[in-house]
C-alpha positions in Angstrom: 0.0 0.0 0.0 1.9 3.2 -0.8 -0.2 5.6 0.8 -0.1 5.6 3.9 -2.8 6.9 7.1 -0.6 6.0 9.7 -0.2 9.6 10.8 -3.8 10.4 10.5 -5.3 7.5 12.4 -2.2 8.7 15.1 -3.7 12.2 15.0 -7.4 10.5 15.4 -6.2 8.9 18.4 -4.5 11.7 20.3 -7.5 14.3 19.6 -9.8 11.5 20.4 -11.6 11.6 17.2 -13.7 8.4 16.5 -16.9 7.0 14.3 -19.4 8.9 16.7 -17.1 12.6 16.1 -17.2 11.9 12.8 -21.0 11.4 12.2 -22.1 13.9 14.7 -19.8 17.0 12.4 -20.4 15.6 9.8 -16.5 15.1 8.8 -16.4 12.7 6.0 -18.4 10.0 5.1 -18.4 6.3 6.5 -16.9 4.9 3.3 -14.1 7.2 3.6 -13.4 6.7 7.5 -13.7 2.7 6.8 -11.3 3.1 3.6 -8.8 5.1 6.0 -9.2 2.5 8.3 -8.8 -0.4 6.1 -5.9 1.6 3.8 -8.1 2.3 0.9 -8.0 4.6 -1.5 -9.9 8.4 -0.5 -10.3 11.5 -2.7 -8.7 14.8 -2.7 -12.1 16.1 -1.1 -12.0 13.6 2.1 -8.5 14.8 2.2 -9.4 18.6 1.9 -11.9 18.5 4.5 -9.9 16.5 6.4 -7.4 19.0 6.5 -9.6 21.7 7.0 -11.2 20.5 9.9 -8.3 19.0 12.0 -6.2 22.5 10.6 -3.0 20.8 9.1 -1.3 20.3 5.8 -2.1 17.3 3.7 1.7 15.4 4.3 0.8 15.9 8.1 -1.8 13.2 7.4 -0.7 11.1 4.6 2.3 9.9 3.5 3.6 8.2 0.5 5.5 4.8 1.4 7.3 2.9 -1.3 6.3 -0.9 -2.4 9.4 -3.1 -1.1 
């Protein structure tokens, strides 16, 4: 997988941000917080919103990581 949500779901965790914070504001959708979950594949959107609401730069919550 070479994107990585490592620093995200890290980010989650230490502001205490789970499935209940992100349906009550209305964050992003369940299919995007799964796929983040499970290391799918989201959209710049989920990302822009993401960054927008947690206030922080797109490489502060995704990282590339190279196939071995």
């Amino acid at each position: 997988m070479p994107i990585s949500y490592s620093k995200l779901l890290k980010m989650f965790d230490e502001r205490g941000i789970n499935t209940y914070t992100i349906k009550k504001e209305g964050i992003i959708g369940q299919a995007s917080w799964k796929k983040i979950h499970e290391g799918g594949h989201i959209d710049t959107r989920t990302i822009e919103k993401l960054c927008k609401y947690l206030k922080c730069q797109p490489g502060d919550i995704i990282e590339y990581v190279e196939d071995e």
